[in-house]
NUVOKOL-25897 format. One record per atom (N, C-alpha, C): residue in three letters; x, y, z. Coordinates in pm, whole numbers, padded with zeros to 5 digits, always signed. Atoms other than C-alpha are relative to their C-alpha. Layout:
N
ALAXYZ/...
This chain:
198
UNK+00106-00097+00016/UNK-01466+00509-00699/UNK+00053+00142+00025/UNK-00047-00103-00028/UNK-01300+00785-00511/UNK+00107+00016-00091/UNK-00158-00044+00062/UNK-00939+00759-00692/UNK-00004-00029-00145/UNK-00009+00039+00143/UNK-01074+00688-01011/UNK+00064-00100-00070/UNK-00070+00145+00085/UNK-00916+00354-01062/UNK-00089-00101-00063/UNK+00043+00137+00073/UNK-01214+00159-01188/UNK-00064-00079+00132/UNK+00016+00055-00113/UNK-01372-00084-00941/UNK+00114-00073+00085/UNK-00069+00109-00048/UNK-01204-00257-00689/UNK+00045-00142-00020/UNK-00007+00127+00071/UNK-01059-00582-00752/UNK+00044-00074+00163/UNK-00063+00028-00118/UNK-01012-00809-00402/UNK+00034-00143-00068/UNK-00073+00145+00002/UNK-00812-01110-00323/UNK-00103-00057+00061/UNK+00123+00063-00099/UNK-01092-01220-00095/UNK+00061-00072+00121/UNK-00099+00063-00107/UNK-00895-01262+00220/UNK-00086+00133+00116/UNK+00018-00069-00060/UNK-00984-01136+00548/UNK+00104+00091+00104/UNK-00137-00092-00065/UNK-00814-00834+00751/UNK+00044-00075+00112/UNK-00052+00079-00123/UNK-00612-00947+01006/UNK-00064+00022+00158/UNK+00117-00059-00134/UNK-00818-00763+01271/UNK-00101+00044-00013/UNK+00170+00011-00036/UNK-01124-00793+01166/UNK-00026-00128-00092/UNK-00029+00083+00048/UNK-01139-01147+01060/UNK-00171-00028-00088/UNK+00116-00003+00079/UNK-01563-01084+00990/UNK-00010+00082-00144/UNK+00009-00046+00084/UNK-01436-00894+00710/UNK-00026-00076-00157/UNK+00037+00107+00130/UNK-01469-01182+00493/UNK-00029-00132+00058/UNK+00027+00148-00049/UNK-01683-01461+00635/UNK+00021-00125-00027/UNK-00035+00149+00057/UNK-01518-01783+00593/UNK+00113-00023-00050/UNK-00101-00010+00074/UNK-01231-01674+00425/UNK+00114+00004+00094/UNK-00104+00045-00065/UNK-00882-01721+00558/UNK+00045+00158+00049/UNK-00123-00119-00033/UNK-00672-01404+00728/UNK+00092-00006-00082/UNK-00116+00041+00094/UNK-00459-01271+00449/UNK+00069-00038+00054/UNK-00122+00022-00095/UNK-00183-01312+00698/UNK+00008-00107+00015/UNK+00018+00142+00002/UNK-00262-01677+00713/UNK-00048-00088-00091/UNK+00000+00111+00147/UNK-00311-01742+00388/UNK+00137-00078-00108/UNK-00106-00004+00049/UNK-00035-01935+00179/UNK+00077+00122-00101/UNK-00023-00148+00084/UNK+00209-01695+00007/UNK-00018-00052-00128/UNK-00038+00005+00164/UNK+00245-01878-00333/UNK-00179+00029-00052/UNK+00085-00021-00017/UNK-00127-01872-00316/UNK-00083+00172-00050/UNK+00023-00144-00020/UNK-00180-01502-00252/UNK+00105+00069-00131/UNK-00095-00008+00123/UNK+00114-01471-00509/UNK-00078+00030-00146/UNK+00018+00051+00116/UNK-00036-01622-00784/UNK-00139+00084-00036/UNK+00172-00126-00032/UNK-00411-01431-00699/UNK+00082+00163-00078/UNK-00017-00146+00010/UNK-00243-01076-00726/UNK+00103-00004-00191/UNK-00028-00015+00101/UNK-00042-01214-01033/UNK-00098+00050-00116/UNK+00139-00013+00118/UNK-00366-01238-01262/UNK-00034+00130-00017/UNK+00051-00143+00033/UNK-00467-00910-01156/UNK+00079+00079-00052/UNK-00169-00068+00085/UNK-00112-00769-01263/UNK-00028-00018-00161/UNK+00040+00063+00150/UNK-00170-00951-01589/UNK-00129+00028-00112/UNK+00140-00048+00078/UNK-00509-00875-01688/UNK-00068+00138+00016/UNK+00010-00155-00013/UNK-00468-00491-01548/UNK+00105+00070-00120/UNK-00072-00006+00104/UNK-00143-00478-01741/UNK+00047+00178+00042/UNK-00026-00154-00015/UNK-00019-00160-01527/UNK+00090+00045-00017/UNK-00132-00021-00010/UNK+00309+00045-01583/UNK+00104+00030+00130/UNK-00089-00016-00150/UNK+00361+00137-01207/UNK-00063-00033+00134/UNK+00025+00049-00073/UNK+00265-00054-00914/UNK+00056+00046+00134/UNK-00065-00083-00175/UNK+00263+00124-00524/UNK-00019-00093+00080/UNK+00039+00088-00104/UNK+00261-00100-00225/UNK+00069+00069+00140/UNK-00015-00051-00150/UNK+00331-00053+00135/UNK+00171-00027+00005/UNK-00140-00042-00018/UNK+00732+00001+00246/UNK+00012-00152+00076/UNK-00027+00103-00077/UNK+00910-00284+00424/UNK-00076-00018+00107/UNK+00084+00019-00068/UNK+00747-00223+00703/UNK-00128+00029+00038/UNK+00122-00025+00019/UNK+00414-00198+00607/UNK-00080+00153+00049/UNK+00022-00149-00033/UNK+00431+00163+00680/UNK-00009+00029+00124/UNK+00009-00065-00101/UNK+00350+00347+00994/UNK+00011-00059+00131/UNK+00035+00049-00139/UNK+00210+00121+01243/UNK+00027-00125-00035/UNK-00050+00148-00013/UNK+00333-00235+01086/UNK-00092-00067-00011/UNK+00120+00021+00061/UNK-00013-00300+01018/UNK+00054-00190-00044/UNK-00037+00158+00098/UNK+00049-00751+00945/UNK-00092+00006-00164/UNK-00041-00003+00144/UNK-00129-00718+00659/UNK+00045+00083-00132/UNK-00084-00071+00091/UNK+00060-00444+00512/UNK+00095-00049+00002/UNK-00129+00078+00006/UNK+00356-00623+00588/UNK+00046-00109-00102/UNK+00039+00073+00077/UNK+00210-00868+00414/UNK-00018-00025-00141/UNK+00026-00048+00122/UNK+00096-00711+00113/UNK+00126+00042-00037/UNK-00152-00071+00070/UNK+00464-00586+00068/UNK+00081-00146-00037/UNK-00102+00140+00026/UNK+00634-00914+00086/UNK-00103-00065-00158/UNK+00085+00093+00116/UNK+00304-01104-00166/UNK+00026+00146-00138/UNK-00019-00096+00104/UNK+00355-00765-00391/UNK+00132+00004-00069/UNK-00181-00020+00070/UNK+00731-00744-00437/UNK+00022-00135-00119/UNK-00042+00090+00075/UNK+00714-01133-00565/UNK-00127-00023-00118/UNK+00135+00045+00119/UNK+00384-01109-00762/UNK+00085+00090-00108/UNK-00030-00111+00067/UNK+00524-00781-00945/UNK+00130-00063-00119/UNK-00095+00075+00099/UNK+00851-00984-01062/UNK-00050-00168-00067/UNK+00057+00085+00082/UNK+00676-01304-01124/UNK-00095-00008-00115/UNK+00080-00022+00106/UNK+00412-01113-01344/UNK+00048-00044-00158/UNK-00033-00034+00135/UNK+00653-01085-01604/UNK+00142-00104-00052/UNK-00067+00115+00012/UNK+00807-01437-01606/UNK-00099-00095-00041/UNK+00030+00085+00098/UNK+00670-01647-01871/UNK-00014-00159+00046/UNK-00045+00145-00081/UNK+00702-01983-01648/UNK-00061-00013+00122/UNK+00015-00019-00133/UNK+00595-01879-01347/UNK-00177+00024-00013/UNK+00164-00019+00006/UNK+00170-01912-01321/UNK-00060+00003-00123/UNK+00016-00031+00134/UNK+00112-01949-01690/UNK-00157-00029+00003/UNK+00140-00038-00004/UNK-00232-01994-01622/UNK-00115+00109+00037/UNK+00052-00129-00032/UNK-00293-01665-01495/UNK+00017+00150-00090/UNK+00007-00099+00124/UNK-00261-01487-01845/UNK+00172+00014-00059/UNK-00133-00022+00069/UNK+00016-01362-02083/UNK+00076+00083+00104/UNK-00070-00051-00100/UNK+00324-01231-01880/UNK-00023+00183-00055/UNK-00012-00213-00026/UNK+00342-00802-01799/UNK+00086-00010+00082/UNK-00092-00027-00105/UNK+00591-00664-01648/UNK+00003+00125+00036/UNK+00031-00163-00043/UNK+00511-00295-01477/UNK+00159+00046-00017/UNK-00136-00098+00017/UNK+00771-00048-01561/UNK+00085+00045+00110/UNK-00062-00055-00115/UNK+00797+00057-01187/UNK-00074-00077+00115/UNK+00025+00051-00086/UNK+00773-00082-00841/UNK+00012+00088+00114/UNK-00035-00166-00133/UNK+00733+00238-00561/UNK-00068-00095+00108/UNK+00035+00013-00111/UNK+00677+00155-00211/UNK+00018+00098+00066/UNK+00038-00134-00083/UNK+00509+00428+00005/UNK+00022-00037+00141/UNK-00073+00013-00119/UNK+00668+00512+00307/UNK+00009+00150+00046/UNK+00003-00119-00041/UNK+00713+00798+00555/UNK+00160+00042+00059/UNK-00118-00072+00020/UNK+01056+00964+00564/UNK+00007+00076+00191/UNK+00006-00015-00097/UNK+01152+01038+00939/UNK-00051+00219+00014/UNK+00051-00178-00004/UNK+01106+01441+00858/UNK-00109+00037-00013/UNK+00140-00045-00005/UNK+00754+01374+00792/UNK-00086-00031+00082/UNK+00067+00097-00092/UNK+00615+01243+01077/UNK-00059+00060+00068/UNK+00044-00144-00064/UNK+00509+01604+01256/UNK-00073-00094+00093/UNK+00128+00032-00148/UNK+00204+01532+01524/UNK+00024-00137-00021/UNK+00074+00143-00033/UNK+00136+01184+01430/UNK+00114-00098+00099/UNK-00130+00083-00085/UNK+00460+01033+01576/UNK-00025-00001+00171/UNK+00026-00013-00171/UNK+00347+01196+01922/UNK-00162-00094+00033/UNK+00190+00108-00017/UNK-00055+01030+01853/UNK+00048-00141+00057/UNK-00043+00148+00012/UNK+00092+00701+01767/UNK+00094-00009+00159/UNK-00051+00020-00124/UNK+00336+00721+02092/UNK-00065-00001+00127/UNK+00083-00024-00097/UNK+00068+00822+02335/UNK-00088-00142-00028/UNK+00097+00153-00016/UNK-00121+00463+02256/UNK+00089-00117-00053/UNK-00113+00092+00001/UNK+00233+00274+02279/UNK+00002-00073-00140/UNK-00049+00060+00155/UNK+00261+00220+01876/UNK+00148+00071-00039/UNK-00108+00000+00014/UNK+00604+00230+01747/UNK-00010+00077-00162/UNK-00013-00057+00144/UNK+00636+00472+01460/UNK+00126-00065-00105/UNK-00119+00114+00097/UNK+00805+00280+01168/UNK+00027+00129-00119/UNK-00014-00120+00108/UNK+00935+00586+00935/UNK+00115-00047-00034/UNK-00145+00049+00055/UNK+01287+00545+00722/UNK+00085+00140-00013/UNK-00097-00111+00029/UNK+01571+00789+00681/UNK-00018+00052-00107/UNK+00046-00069+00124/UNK+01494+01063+00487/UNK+00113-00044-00123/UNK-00120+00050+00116/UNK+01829+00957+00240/UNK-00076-00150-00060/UNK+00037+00116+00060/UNK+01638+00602+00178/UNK-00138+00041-00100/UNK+00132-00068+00049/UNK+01324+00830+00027/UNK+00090+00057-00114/UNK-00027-00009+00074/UNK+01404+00825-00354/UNK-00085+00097-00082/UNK+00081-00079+00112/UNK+01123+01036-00479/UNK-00136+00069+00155/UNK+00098-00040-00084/UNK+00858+01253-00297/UNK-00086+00044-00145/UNK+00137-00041+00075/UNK+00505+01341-00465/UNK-00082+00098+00053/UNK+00095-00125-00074/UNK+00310+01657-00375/UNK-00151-00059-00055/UNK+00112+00037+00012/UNK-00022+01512-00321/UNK-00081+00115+00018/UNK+00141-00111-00067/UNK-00232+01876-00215/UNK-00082-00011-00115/UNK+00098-00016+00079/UNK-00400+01839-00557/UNK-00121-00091+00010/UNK+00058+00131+00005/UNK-00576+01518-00489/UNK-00024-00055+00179/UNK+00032+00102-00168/UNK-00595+01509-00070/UNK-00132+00020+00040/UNK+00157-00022-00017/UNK-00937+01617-00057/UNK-00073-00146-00027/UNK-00002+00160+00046/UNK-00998+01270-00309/UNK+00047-00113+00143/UNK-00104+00091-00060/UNK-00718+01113-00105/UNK-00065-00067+00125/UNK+00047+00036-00122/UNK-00878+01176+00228/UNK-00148-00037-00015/UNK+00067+00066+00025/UNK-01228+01061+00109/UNK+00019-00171-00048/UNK-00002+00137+00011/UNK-01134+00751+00004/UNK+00060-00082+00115/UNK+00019+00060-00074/UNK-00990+00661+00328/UNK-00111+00008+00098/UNK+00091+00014-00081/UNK-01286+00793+00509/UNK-00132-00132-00030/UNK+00133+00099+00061/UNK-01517+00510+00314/UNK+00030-00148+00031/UNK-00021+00130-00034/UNK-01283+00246+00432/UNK-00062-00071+00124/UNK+00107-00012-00097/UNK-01584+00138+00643/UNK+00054-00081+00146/UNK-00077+00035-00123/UNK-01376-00106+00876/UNK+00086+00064+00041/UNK-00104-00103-00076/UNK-01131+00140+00954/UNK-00110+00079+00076/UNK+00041-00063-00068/UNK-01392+00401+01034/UNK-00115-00002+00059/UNK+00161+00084-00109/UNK-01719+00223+01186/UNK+00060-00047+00111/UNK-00052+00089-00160/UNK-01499+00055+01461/UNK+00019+00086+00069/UNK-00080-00086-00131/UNK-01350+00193+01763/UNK+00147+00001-00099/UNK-00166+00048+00002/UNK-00980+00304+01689/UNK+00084+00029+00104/UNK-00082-00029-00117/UNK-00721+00303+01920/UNK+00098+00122-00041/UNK-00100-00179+00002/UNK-00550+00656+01730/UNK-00083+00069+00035/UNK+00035-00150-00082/UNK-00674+00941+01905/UNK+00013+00109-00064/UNK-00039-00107+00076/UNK-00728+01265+01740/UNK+00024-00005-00175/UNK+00044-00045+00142/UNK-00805+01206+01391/UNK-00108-00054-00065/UNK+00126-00021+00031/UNK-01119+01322+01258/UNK-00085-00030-00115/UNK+00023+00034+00121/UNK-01301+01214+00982/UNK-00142+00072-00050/UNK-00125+00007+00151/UNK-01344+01356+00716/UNK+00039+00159-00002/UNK-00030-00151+00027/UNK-01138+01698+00777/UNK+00145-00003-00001/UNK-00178+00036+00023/UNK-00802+01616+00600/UNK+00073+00158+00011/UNK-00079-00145+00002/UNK-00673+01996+00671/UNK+00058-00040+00116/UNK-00008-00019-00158/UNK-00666+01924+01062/UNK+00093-00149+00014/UNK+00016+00137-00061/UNK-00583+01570+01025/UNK+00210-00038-00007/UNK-00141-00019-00022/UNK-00158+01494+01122/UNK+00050-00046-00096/UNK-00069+00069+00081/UNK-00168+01227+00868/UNK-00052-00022-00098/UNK+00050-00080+00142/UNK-00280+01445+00549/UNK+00127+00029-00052/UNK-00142-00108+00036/UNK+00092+01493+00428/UNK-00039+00044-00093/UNK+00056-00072+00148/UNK+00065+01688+00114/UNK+00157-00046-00053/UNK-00052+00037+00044/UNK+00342+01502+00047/UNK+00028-00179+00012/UNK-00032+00118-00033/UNK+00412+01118-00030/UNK+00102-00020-00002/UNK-00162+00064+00078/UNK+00724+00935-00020/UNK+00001-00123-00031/UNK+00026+00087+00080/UNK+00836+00651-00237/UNK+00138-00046-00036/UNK-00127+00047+00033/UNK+01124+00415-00226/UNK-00030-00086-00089/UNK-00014+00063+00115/UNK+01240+00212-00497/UNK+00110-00129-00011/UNK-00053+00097-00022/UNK+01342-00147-00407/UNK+00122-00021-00090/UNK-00079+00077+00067/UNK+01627-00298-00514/UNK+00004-00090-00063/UNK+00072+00117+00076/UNK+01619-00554-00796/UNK-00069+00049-00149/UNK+00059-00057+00168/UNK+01450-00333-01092/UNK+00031-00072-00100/UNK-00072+00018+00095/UNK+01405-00480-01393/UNK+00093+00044-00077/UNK-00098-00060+00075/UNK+01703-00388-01616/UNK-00067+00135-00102/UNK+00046-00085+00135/UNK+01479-00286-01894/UNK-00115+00134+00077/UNK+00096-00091-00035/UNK+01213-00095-01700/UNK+00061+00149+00018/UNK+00008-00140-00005/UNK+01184+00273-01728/UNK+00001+00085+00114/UNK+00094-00096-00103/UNK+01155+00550-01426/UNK-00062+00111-00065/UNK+00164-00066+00005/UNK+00798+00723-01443/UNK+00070+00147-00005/UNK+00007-00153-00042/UNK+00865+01091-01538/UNK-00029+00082+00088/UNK+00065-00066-00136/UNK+00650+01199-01274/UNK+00105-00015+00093/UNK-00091+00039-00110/UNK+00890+01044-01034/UNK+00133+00109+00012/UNK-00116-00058+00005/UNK+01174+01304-01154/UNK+00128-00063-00023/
């Protein structure tokens, strides 16, 4: 709604810490992977996208399990999309042109590194040299930061970060106006890099 992608599409799995997020349903984190695999294939398949973002090895910032999660079930859905053998019941094969995983580059980490330390979380950032592409998001953080303010289990609960406000992405540590975006190892041969990307 906010990012203009169209509706949401879920796996129907619940968050790992808030397990009422889907009554009945399994913790992605405890759901099988070929399972969760084969789910995110279809949507690959019947979205039919050219560039697919997911969370960094380590599920970005705070390690979040099911970002961790979502990186490991993403990396093998993304190459199994576009294998002819592999889930043939989940539509004709696609194969996305690009595979970016968003991640924070140790130079961008300003305030939030000190938030996250003051409530004993371990900032997970990567060497700025492993950051293959950066994106100047200021056109779109206004968007950006509305759409996480709507993520209603993030911001109806208690959180344990301190100091960021919702919804005033100017003030907020972890508004970068810039993303970063590594680029696994493994690329298909044939696939393209995204102009945008530089």
């Amino acid at each position: 709604m906010f990012l203009g992608a169209g509706e949401p599409r879920l796996l129907e799995y619940a968050d790992a810490r808030v397990p009422e997020s889907a009554p009945g349903r399994p913790r992605f984190v405890d759901a099988p992977l070929d399972g969760a695999v084969a789910r995110l294939v279809r949507h690959v398949r019947e979205v039919r996208p050219d560039i697919v973002v997911t969370h960094d090895d380590y599920g970005q910032l705070t390690g979040h399990p099911d970002h961790v999660h979502t990186h490991r079930v993403t990396l093998l859905a993304v190459h199994a999309a576009g294998l002819e053998h592999l889930h043939p019941e989940a539509g004709e094969p696609w194969q996305p042109a690009a595979l970016c995983l968003a991640t924070h580059p140790h130079s961008g980490i300003g305030e939030l590194g000190a938030l996250l330390a003051d409530v004993g979380k371990t900032v997970r950032s990567v060497p700025d040299e492993r950051v293959s592409a950066t994106i100047d998001v200021r056109p779109w953080l206004e968007r950006k930061w509305a759409a996480i303010a709507a993520h209603r289990s993030e911001t109806e609960r208690h959180r344990s970060l301190p100091g960021i406000p919702l919804p005033t992405p100017r003030r907020c540590p972890c508004a970068h106006p810039r993303d970063g975006v590594v680029h696994p190892p493994g690329r298909p041969a044939h696939a393209k890099r995204p102009e945008w990307l530089g």
